[in-house]
C-alpha positions in Angstrom: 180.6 105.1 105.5 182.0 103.3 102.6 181.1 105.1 99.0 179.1 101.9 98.0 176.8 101.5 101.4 174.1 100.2 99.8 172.8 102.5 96.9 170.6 99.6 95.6 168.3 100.3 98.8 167.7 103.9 98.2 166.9 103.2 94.9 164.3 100.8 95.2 163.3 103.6 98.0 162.9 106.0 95.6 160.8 103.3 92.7 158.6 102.8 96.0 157.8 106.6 97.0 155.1 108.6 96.9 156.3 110.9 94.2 154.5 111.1 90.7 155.1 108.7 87.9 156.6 112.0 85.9 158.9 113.0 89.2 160.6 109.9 89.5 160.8 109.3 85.9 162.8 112.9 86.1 164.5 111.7 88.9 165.9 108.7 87.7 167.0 110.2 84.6 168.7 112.8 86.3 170.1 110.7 88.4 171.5 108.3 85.0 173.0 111.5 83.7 175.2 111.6 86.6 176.1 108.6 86.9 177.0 108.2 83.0 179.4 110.6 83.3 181.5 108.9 86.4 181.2 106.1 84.3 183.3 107.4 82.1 186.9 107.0 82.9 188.1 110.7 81.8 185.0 112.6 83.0 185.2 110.6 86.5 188.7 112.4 87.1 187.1 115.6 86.0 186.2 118.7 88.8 183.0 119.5 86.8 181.1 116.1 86.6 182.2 115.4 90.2 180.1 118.5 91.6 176.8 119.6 91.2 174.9 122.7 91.9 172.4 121.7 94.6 169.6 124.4 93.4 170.6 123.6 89.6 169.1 119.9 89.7 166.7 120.6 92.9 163.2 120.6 90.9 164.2 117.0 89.6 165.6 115.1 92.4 163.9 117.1 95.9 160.2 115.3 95.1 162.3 112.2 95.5 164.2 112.5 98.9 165.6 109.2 98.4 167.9 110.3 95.5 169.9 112.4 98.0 170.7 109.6 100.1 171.7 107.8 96.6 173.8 110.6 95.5 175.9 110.1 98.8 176.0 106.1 98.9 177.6 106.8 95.0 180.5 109.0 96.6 178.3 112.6 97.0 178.5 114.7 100.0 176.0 117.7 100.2 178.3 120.5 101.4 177.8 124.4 101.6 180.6 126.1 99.9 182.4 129.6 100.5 180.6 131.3 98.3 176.9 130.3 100.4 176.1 127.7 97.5 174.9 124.5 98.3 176.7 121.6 96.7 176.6 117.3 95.5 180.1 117.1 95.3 182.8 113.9 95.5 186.2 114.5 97.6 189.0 115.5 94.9 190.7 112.7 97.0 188.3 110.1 96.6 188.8 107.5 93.8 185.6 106.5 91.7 185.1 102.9 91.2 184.3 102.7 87.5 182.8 99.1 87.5 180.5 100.1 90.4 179.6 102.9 88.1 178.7 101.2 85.1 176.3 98.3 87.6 174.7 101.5 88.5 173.8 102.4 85.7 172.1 99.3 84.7 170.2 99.7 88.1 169.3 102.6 86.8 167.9 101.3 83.8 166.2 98.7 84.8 164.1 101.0 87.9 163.0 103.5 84.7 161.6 100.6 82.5 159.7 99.7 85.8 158.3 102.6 86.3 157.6 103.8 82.7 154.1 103.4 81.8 153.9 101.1 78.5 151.7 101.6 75.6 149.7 98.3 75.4 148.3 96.9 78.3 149.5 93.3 78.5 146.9 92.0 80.4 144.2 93.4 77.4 147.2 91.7 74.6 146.7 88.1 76.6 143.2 88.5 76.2 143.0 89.7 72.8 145.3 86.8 72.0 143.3 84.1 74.1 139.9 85.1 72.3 141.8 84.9 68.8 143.7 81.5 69.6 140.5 79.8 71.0 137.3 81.1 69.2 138.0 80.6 65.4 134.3 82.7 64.7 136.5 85.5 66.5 139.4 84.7 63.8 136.8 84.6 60.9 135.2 87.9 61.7 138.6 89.8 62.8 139.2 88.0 59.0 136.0 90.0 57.3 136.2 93.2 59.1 140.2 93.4 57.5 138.5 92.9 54.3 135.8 94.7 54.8 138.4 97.2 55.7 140.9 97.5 52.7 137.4 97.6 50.7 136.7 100.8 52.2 140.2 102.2 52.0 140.2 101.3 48.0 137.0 103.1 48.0 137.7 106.2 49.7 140.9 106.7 48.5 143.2 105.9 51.9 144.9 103.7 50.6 148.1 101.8 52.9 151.4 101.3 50.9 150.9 97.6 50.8 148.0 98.2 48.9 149.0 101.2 46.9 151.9 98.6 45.7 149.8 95.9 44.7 147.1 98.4 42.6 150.5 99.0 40.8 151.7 95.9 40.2 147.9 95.2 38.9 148.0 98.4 36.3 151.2 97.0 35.0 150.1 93.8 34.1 147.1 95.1 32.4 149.5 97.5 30.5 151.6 94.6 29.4 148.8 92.4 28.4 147.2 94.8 26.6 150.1 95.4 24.6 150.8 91.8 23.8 147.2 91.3 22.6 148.0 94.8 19.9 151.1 93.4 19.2 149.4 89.8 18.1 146.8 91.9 16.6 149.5 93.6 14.3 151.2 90.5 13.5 148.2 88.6 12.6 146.7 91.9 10.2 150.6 91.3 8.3 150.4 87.7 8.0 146.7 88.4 6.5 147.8 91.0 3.7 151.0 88.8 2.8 149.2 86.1 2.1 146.3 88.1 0.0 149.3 89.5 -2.1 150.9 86.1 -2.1 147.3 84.8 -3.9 146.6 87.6 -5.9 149.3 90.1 -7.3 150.5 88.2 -10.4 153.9 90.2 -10.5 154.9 89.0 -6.8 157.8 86.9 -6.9 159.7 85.1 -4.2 163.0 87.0 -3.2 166.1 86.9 -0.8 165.6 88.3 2.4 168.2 90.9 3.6 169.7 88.7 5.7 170.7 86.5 3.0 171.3 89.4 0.4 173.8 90.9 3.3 175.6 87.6 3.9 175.6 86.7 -0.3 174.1 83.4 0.8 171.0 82.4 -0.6 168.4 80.1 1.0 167.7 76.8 -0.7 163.7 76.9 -0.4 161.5 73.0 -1.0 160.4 75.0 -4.7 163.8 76.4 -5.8 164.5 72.3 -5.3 161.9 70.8 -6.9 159.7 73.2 -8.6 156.1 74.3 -9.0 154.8 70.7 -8.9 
């Protein structure tokens, strides 16, 4: 028997066999772990990952007999040693096909995500999608109930980043246009008293701003051209 009879076969054996969902998964994970490391071109050469303790691993792989019969289409013969242990183990003479190695282990993959129960059912996402797609009162309500939704969450206080962000960006620009409008406010209150000590303090007088006093330049004004009248 050739080390690659036909390893595909026992796996889909073992995707097809009565075992638990949680037993194969264990399985074929155990199974990948093995695998990985004859994958690997050092490790492959290497006594320890060519061997393995038959009572060590028999929990996860004995609900599955299949995996045995995988184990020794990859290379494995089940053997009983001196010392009365039962062992996996791969001829010291035999020479691991790497590339084989590295297919398996996409076999591998690929019979896990099979098997692996998913979170969303995709049959109930078609539908979900269908009734949004086709019924636009669906769309309108699904539409409300959000609202009605992030309403609530102000209200109560459970509030999602998204909206934590945008109460922030909304206290900011209250912040700054409430400080623009004290600002004007000041501005307008100076203007105001200049101009009522402009009109009524006899002994103001117009005089060089420190700008011009600083540059020894003074600023030809319309009245210091052409007077009063």
């Amino acid at each position: 028997m050739s080390t690659f009879a036909a390893p595909g076969t026992y796996l889909q054996e073992l995707v097809l066999a009565t075992a638990t969902t949680d037993q194969k998964i264990a399985c074929l994970k155990t199974l990948r772990i093995v695998v990985k490391n004859l994958a690997d071109p050092v490790k492959s050469t290497d006594p320890k990952f060519r061997q393995l303790k038959y009572e060590k691993v028999k929990a996860k792989i004995s609900p599955c007999p299949a995996a045995i019969d995988y184990m020794k289409a990859i290379g494995f013969s089940q053997i009983t040693d001196t010392d009365g242990e039962e062992y996996l183990r791969i001829d010291a003479a035999k020479t691991i096909d790497i590339s084989h190695m590295q297919s398996s282990i996409v076999e591998l993959n690929n019979a896990l995500e099979m098997i692996t129960p998913k979170n969303i059912n995709p049959v109930f996402r078609e539908e979900k999608k269908t009734a949004e797609n086709i019924n636009p009162v669906f769309r309108e309500e699904k539409k409300t109930a959000d609202t009605a939704t992030t309403t609530s969450s102000t209200t109560t206080g459970k509030l999602s980043e998204k909206q934590k962000a945008r109460l922030l960006m909304e206290e900011k620009e209250r912040k700054e246009r409430a400080e623009a409008k004290a600002a004007r406010k000041k501005t307008s209150a100076l203007i105001k008293q200049d101009k009522y000590v402009r009109e009524n303090d006899e002994n103001w007088e117009s005089k060089q701003s420190a700008a011009c006093v600083k540059s020894g330049t003074g600023i030809s004004t319309f009245r210091d051209k052409y007077g009063e009248n």
